[in-house]
N, C-alpha and C positions, 0 to 999 in steps of 0.2 A: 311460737304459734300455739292459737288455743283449739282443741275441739270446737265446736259450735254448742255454743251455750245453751242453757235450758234443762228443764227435769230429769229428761230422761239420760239413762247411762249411754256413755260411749256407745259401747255394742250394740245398742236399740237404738242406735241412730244412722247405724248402717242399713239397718232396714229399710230408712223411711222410702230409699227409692223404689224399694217394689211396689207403691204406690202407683207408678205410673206402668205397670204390667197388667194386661188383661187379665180378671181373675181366671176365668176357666186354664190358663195357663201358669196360673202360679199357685192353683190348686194342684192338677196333674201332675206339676213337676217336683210338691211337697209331697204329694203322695207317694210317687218313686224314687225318692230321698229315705221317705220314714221305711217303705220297704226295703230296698236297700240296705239301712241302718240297721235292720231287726235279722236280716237274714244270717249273722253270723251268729247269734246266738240261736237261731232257730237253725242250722247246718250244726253247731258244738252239738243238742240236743239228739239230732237226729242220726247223729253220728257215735253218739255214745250209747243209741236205742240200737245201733246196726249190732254194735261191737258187743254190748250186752246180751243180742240175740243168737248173735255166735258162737258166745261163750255156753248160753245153755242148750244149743241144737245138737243134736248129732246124728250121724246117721243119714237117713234115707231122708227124712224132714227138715234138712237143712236147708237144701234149695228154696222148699217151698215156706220155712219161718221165714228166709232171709229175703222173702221177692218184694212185699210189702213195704220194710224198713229203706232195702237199697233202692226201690222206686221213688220213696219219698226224698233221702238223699241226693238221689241224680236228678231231679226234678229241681229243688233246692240250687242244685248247681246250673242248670239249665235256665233259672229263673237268675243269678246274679250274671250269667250273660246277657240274656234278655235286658233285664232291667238298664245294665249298661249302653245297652245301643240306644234305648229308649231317652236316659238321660240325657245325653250327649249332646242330640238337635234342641231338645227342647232346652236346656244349660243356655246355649247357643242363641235362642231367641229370648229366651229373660233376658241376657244381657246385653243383646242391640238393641231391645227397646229401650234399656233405662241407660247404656249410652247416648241411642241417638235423641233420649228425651234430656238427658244432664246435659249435651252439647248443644241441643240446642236453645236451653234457656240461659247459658252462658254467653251465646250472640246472642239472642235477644236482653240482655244485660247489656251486653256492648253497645250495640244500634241503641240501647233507647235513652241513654244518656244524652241530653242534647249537644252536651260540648266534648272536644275530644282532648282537653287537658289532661283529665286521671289517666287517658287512652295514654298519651304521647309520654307515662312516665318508666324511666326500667321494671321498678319493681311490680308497676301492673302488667306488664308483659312479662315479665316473670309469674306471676301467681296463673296467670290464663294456659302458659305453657303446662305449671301445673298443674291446675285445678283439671285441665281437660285429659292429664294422664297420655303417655303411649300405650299401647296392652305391649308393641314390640319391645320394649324398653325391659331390662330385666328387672329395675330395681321400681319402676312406676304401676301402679294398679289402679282402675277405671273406680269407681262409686260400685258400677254394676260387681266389678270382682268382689269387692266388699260386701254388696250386700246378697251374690250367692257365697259366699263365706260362709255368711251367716246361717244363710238357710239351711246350709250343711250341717252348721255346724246343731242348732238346732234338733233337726232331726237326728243327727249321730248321739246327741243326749238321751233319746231314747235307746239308741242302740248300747250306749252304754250300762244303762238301768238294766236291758235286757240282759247284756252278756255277762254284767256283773250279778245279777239272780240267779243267771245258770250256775257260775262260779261259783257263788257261795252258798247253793245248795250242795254241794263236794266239799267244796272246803272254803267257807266263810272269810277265812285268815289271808288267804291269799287274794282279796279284791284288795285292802289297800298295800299288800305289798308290790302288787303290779300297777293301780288304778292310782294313787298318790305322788311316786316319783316322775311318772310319766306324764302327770298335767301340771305338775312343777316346770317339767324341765320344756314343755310346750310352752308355757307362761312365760319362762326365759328369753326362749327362741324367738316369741312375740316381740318382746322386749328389744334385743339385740337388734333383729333386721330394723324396728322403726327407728334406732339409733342409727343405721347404715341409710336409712333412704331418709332421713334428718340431714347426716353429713351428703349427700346426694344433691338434696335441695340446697344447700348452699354451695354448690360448684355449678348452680344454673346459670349463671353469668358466662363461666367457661363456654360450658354448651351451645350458650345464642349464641356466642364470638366465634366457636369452632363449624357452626350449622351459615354464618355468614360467607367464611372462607370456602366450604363444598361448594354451597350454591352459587358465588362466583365463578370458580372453576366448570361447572358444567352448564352453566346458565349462557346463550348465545348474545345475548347485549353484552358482558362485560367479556366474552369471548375473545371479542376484536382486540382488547386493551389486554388479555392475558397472552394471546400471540407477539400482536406486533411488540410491546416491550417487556416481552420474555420473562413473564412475571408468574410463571407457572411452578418453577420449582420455590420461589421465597414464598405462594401462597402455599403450596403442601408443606414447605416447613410451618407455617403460622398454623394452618389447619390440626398438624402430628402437637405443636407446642400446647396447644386449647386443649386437646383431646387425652395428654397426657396430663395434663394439669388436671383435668375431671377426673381422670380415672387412676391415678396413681394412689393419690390418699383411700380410695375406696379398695383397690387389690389387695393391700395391706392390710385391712381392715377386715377383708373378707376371707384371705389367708385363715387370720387369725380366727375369727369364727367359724371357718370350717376345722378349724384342730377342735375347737369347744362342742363341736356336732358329732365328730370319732366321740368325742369322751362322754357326749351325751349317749350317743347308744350303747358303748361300753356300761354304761349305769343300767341302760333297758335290760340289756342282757343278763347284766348283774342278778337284776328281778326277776328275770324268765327263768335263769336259771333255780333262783330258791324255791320257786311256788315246781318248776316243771320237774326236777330231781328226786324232791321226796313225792310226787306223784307217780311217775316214774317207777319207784323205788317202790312202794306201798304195792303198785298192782303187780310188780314181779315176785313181791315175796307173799302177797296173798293177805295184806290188809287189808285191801281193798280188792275192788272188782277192774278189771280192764278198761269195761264201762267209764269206770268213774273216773281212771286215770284219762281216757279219752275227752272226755267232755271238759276237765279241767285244761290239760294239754291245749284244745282247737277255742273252750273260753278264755283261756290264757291271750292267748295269740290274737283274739278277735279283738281285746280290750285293747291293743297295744296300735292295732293296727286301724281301729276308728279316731286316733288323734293324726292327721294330716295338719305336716306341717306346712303342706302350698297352703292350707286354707290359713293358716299363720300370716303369711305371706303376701295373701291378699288381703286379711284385714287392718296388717299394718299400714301397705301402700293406699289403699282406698280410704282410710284418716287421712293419710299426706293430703289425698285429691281435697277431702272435703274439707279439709282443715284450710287448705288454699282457697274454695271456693268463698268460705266463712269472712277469708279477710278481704277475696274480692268483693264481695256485696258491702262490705263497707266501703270500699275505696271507688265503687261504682255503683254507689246506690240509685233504686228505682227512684225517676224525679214524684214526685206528689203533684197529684195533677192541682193547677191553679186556679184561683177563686174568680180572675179577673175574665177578661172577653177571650172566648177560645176562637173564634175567627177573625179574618181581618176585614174591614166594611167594604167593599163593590165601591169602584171607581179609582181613578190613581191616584198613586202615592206619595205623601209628602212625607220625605224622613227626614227627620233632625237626632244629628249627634250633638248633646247638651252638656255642657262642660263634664265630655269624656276623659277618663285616663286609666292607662294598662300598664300593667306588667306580667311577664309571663309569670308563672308560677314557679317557685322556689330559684327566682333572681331578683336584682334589687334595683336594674334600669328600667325606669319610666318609658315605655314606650314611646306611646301619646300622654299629653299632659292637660287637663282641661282645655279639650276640644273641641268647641264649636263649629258646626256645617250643616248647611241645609242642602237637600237631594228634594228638589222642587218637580212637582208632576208635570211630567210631557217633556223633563230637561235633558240634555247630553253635556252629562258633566265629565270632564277630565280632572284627574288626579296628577299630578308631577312630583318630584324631588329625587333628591339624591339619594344612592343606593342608602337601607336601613332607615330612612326616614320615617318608616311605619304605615306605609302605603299596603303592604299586604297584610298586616296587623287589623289596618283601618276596616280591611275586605271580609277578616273574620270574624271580626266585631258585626258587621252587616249581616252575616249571613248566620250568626247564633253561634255560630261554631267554640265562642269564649262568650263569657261577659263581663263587663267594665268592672275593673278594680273601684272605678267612683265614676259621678256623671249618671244618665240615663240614654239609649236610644229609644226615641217615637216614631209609630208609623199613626198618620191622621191622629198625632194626639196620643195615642195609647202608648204605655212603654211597652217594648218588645218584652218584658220581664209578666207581661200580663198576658201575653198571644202564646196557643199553642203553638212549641216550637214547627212540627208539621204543616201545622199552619197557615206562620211566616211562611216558611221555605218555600212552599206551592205558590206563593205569589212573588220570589223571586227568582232567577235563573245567574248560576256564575258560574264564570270559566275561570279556572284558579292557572296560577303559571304554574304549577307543577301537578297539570292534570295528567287523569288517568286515562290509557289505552288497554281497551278491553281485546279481549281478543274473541273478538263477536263480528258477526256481520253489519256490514256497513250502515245497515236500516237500522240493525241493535243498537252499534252504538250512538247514534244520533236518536232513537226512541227513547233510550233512558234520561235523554234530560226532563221527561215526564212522564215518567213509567207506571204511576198512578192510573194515567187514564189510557183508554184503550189507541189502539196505533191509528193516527190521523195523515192518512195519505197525502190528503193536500196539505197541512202544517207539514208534511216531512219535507216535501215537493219544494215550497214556500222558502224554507229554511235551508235549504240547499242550493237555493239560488242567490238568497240574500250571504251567505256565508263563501259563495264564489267556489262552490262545490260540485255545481253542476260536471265543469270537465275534468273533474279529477273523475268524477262515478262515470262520465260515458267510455272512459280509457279501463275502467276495472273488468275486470272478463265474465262475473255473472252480476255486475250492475248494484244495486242494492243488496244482494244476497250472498254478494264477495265477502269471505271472513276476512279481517284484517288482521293475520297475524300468518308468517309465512309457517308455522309449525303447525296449523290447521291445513287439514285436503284442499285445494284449490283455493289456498290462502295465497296473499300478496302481503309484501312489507309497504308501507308510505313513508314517505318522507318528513322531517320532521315540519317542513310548512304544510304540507297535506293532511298530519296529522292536526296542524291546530285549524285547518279549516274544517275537519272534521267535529272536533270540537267545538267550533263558534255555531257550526251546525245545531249541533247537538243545546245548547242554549240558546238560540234563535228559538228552535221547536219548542221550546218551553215558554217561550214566549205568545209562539202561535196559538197555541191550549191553555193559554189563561196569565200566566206571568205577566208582572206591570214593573216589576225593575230587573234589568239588566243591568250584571256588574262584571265587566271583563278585566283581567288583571293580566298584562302583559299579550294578550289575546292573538297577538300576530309578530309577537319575535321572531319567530323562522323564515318571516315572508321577506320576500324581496320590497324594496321600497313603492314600487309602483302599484304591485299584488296588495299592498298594506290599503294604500288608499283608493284602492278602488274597492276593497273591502266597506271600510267606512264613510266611502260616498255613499254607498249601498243603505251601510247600516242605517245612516243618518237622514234618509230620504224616505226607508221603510218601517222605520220602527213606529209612527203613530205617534197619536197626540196622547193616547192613554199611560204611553212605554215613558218611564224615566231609562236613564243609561248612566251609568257610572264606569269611565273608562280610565286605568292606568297604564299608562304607556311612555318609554323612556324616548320616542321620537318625536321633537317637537314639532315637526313639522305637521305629524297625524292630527296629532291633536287641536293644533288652530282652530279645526272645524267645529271645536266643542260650541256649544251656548256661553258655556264656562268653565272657568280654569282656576284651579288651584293649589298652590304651593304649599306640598306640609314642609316644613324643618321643626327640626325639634322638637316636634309630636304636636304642631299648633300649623294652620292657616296662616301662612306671613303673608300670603299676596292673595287676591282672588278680583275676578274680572275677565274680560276676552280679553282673546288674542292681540288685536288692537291696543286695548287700554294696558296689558299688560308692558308692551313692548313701546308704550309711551313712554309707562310710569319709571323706563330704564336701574330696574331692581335686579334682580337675581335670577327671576325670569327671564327677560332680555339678558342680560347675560350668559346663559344658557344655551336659551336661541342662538345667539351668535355663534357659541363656541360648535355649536352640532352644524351651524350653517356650512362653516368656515371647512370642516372635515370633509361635509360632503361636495361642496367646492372642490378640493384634492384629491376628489375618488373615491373616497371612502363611506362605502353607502350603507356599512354598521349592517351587515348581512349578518345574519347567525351561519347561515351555511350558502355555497357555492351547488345552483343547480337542486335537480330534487333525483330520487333514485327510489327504484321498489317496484315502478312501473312504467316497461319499457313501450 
């Protein structure tokens, strides 16, 4: 990986986030930095004035030479207490603001990507784990730790100029004998750990695989399945195997760097000792003055003790962050907004799929293959085929979420590649088969299938009756306001056919407030067979002359009701027609038909589940 390109050096681009820090606060706190930083040379100074005044007082006027010098000293000392409480909050709010401003334009990165291909690949979820840093983490550091690094480190340049003036007003010789090995062997230091949190970043793999296995274990959905087939001790092995695999090459690694930290100080010492002995040495036998050996002694000591190597530390890990963030902006670049019609025109929708064809990204099966279909306004069309046929492929193609390897989709004419993706989406509503359960109140999560606009009591109302939600909401115990999720206060769990009538809910409303296609994919698997179609007698009586409907459903019986029917295989339209002409034209369809007839004849009424549970 590269730094982030451009003029400026590495180091000056750790900065760049204090950009989004209030200035009155990122003055104050440079301010109490550059103080800070100067106070040791101004304590060696004042210190070598004390001991100086000592030296010539005697007598009865010693107390009162020495009140002046030792005031200013203990003041001096009173002031790096101060100064430290002072820093500490304010450290503290520089760097949640340029966290909470670096994280959250990393989701806004995410969200504004219209498809979620780059999302769905390892290495983007790797870089985001990176780029967003843990602070808990010992080897990871935020942007913000980087760039108060910086500012430290900044200001303690000054501090250095200062302490090294003092110093070499005594003894000249002794700045680079202390002041040279010591930012060598910093530079080193530097070096070393971004080579430790390098080999770090490549055991991120481990980490997702070992962070998979905890959240199993304590997570209450896969709970059931770690009990009942006693699957708890082989996931703490998996969990101990990931975790050792991360952290064994780095123990070793970090061993050995701390034997090279002993032998870094042993060099520090080496220095302190040559500049502090013949000082030392000079003021005992009277080369020098006390004074002077004091001031070199406490400038000694201050040079050594302004290079911080946490701030090392964080300026390596905070490159990791931004270095990750650099290669995410490529691999999820901001789209450019487009040239073509950014709404969609007033009235319903004709959509045409035009000799479409997909494949996922870095595979080489054809999904769909020059596709053809049309989604006529006012229609209820049904979708069929056998599992993989590309029916939920088909659904993401619809909804923007991918775009076609070749082909175009139209809505009234326009290619979808010309419409704001926002848009689209506002004018249509899907329930995908592996939707999501919020753990929000019942109103919540049925409001978010139009969260855009403001909460539409009657579309909620409306949408809860066409969805056959009504009795599931008079059995909940605070009605609309019930969280659905039993780990919320006064939460309930539902079932999973409860839940997806919560869900069809939830896209109905969307419908209520403006939506003109409806596209359900698998929409009522969990229901019993009769719950199924009384659902979509519902749907198909209320949805309007405005509403298209695009429905996939593996029950052929649901589906008859469509307007129209059609059979993908092989990523193409082999049959289309009703129910009727289908089960004429005695194809693949009829065949179908028959075989699901024939099951439910023997009983078998292709239930996802027995009964519902969560609310008694």
């Amino acid at each position: 990986m590269t730094l982030l390109t451009g003029p400026l050096p590495r180091r000056i681009m750790l900065l760049r986030p204090l950009r989004t820090v209030p200035r009155p606060l990122l003055a104050g706190l440079s301010l109490l930095l550059l103080a800070q930083a100067l106070l040791p040379a101004a304590t060696a100074l004042a210190m070598g004035q004390l001991i100086g005044r000592a030296e010539r007082l005697t007598g009865d006027g010693l107390l009162g030479g020495l009140l002046w010098p030792l005031a200013a000293f203990t003041v001096l000392l009173l002031a790096a207490h101060l100064l430290e409480s002072f820093i500490e909050p304010l450290d503290w709010l520089l760097k949640a603001r340029i966290v909470g401003a670096h994280r959250a334009a990393l989701l806004r990165r995410a969200v504004s990507v219209p498809t979620i291909g780059g999302l769905e690949q390892p290495r983007t979820q790797q870089l985001v784990q990176a780029a967003s840093a843990d602070p808990e983490n010992w080897t990871e550091r935020t942007p913000a730790d980087g760039a108060a690094a910086q500012l430290r480190f900044i200001t303690a340049a000054c501090g250095f100029v200062a302490s090294s003036a003092v110093l070499a007003a005594f003894a000249w010789w002794a700045v680079p004998v202390i002041l040279l090995p010591v930012v060598a062997l910093r530079i080193r230091f530097v070096r070393r750990f971004t080579e430790l949190i390098r080999q770090w970043l490549t055991r991120a793999d481990r980490a997702q695989q070992g962070e998979v296995w905890a959240e199993a274990l304590t997570s209450p959905n896969s709970g059931k399945d770690v009990r009942t087939f006693g699957l708890a001790g082989w996931m703490l092995a998996e969990y101990r195997r990931h975790l050792l695999g991360m952290f064994e090459p780095l123990w070793r690694r970090t061993v050995h760097t701390s034997w090279e930290n002993i032998g870094h100080g042993l060099v520090v010492l080496v220095c302190l000792l040559a500049v502090f002995v013949p000082a030392a040495a000079g003021g005992a036998d009277g080369t020098h003055s006390a004074a002077v050996a004091t001031a070199v002694l406490s400038a000694g000591w201050s040079l050594v003790s302004l290079v911080d190597y946490a701030d090392g530390r964080d300026v390596a890990g905070a490159e990791a962050a931004l270095e990750a963030t650099a290669e995410l902006e490529k691999l999820l670049p901001v789209p450019v907004p487009r040239q073509g019609d950014q709404t969609v025109h007033e009235g319903p929708l004709h959509v045409r799929f035009e000799g479409v064809s997909f494949r996922y990204p870095g595979t080489e099966r054809t999904v769909l293959d020059a596709l053809d279909l049309d989604i006529r306004p006012g229609e209820l069309l049904a979708v069929v085929g056998l599992n993989g046929a590309g029916k939920s492929t088909l659904i993401k193609l619809l909804s923007g979420l991918y775009e076609p390897t070749g082909g175009r989709l139209t809505a009234n004419g326009t290619d979808l590649a010309d419409l704001a993706p926002e848009a689209w989406r506002r004018s249509i509503s899907v329930v995908f088969q592996d939707f999501v359960r919020y753990e929000l109140s019942a109103a919540d999560n049925v409001t978010l299938g139009q969260a855009a606009v403001p909460r539409d009591d009657t579309a909620l109302a409306a949408a809860a009756r066409d969805a056959g939600l009504t009795a599931v909401l008079e059995r909940l115990p605070q009605g609309w306001d019930t969280p659905l999720a039993r780990s919320r206060t006064d939460g309930v769990d539902l079932s999973g056919g409860q839940w997806q009538q919560v869900v069809l809910a939830r896209a109905l409303y969307a419908v209520h407030t403006g939506a003109r296609l409806l596209v359900l994919d698998e929409p009522t698997a969990h229901l019993d067979v009769r719950t199924e179609f009384d659902v979509f007698d519902r749907l198909a009586r209320a949805r309007g002359d405005d509403t298209s409907v695009v429905l996939i459903s593996h029950r052929l019986s649901t589906v008859r009701q469509a307007d129209r029917i059609v059979l993908l295989d092989g990523g193409r339209i082999t049959e289309s027609g009703s129910h009727d002409e289908l089960i004429a034209r005695q194809g693949t369809y009829a065949e179908m038909f028959a075989i699901q007839a024939e099951r439910f004849r023997r009983g078998h009424e292709d239930r996802i589940e027995e009964g519902e549970y969560g609310i008694e």
